[in-house]
LUMLO-917121 format. One record per residue: x, y, z of N, C-alpha, C, O in turn. Coordinates in Angstrom, 2 decimals. Layout:
residues N
<<X,Y,Z>,<X,Y,Z>,<X,Y,Z>,<X,Y,Z>>
...
This chain:
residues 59
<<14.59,27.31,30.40>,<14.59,26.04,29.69>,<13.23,25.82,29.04>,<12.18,26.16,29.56>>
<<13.32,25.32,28.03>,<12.28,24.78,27.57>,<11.93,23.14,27.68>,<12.52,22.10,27.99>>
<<10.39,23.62,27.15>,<9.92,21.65,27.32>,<10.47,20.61,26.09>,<10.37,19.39,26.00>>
<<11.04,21.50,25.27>,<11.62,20.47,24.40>,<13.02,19.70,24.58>,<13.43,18.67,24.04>>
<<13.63,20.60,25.58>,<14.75,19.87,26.24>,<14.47,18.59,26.87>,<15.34,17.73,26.98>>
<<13.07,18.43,27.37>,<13.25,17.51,28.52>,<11.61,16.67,28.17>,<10.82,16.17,28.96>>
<<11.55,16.82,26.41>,<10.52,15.73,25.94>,<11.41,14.32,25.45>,<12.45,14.42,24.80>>
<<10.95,13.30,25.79>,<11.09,12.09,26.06>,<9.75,11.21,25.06>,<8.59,11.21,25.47>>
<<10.15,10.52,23.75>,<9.22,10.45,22.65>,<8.49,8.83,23.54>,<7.27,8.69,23.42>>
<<9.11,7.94,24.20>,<8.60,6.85,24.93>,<7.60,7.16,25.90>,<6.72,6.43,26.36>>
<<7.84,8.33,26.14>,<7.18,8.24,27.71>,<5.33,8.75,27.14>,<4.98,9.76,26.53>>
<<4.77,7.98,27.48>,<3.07,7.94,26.98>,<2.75,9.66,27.74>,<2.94,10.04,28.90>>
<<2.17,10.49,26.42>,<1.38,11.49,27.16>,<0.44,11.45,28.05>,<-0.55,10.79,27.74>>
<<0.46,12.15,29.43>,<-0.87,12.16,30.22>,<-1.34,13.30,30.20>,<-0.94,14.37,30.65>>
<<-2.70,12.83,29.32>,<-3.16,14.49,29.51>,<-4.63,13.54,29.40>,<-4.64,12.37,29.01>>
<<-5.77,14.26,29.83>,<-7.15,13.24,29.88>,<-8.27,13.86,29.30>,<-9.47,13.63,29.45>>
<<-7.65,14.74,28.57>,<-8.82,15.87,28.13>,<-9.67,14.26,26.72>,<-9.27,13.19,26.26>>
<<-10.66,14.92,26.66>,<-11.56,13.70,25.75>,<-11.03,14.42,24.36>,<-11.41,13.59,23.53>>
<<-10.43,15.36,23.68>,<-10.39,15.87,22.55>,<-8.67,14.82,22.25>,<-8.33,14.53,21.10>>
<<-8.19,14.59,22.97>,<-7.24,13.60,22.70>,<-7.15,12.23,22.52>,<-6.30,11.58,21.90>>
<<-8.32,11.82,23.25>,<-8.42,10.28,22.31>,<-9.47,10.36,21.53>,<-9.93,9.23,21.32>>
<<-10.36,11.64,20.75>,<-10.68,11.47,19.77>,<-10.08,11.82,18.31>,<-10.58,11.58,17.21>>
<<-8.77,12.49,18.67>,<-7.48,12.98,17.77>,<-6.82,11.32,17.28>,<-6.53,11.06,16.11>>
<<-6.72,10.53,18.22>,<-6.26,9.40,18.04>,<-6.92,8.28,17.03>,<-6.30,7.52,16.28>>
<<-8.62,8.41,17.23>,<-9.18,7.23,16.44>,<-9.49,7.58,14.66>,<-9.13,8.71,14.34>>
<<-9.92,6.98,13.85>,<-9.43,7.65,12.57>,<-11.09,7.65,12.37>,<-11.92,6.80,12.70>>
<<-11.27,9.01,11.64>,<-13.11,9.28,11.36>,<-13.70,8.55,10.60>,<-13.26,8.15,9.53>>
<<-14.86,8.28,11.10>,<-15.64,7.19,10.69>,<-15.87,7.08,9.32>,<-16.06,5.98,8.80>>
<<-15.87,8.71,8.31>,<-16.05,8.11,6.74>,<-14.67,7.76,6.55>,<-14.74,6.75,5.86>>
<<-13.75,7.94,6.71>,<-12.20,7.26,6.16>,<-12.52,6.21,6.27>,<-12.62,5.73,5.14>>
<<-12.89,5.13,7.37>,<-13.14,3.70,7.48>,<-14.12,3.07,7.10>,<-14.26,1.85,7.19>>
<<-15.22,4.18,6.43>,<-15.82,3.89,5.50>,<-15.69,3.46,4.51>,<-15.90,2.32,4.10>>
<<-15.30,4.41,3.97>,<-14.12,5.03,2.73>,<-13.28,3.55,2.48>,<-13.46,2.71,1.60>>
<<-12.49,3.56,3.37>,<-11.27,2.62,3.14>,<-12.23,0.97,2.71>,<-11.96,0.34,1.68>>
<<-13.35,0.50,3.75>,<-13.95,-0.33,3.86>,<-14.31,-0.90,1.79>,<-14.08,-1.87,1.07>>
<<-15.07,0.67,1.65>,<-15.78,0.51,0.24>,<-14.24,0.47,-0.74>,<-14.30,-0.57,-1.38>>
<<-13.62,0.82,-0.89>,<-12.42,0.73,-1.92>,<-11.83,-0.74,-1.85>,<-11.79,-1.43,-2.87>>
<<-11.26,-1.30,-0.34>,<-11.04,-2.65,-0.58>,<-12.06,-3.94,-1.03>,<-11.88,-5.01,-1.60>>
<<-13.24,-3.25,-0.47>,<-14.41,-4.45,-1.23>,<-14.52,-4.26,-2.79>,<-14.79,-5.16,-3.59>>
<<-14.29,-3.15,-3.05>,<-14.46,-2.60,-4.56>,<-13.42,-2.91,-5.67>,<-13.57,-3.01,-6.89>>
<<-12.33,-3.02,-4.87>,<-11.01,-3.33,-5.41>,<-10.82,-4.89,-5.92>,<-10.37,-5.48,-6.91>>
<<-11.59,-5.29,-4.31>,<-11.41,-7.30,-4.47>,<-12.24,-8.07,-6.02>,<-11.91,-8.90,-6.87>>
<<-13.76,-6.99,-5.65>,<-14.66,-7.49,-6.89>,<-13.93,-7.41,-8.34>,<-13.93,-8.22,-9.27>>
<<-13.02,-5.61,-8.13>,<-12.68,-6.01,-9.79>,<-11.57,-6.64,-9.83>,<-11.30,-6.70,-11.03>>
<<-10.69,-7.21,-9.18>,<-9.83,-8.47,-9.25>,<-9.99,-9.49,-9.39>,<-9.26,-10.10,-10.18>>
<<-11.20,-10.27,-8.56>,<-12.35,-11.08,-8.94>,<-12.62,-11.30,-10.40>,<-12.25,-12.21,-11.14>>
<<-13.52,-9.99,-10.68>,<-13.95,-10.27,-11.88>,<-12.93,-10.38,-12.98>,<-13.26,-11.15,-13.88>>
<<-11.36,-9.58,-13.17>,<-10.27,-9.69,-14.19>,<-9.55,-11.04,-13.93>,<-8.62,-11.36,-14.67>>
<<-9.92,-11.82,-12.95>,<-9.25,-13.28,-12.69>,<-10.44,-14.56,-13.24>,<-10.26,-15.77,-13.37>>
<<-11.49,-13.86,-13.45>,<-12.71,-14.86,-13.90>,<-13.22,-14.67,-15.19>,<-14.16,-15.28,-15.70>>
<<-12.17,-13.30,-15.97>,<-12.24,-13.21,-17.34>,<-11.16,-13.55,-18.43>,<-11.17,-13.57,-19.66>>
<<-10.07,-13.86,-17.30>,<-8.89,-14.23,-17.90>,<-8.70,-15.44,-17.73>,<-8.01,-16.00,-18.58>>
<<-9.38,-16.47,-16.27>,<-9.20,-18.22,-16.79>,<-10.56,-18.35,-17.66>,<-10.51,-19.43,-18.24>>
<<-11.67,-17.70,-17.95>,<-12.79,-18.38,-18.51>,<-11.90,-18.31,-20.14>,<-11.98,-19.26,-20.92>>
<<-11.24,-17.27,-20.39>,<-10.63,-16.78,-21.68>,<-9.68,-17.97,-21.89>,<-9.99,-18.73,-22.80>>
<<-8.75,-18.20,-21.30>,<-7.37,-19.08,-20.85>,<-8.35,-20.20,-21.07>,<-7.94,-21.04,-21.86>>
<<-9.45,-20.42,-20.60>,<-9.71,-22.25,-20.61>,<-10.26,-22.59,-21.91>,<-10.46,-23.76,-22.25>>
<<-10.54,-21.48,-22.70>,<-10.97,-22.19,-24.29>,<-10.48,-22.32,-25.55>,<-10.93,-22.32,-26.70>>
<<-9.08,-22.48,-24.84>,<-7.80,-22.83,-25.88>,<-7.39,-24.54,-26.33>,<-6.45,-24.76,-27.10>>
């Protein structure tokens, strides 16, 4: 038999090796990464919402 017969996707792995809960957390430049794109993203939304009512208000 194999172990795939009798894997069970609920049941939490126990295994305690440290290379497994560092598989789990996501690397620090991605959340970097991710950090700088949504701040970067907000500013130029920001700024296309503060060029389009300043535009819009001098009608």
């Amino acid at each position: 038999m194999s172990d795939s017969e009798h894997y069970d996707p609920l049941t939490p792995r126990q295994t305690g090796s440290p290379r497994d809960t560092q598989e789990r957390k996501m690397p620090r430049g991605m959340v970097i990464r991710l950090v700088a794109y949504l701040v970067a993203g907000h500013v130029v939304a920001a700024f296309l919402y503060i060029l389009f009512a300043v535009a819009g208000g001098n009608q």
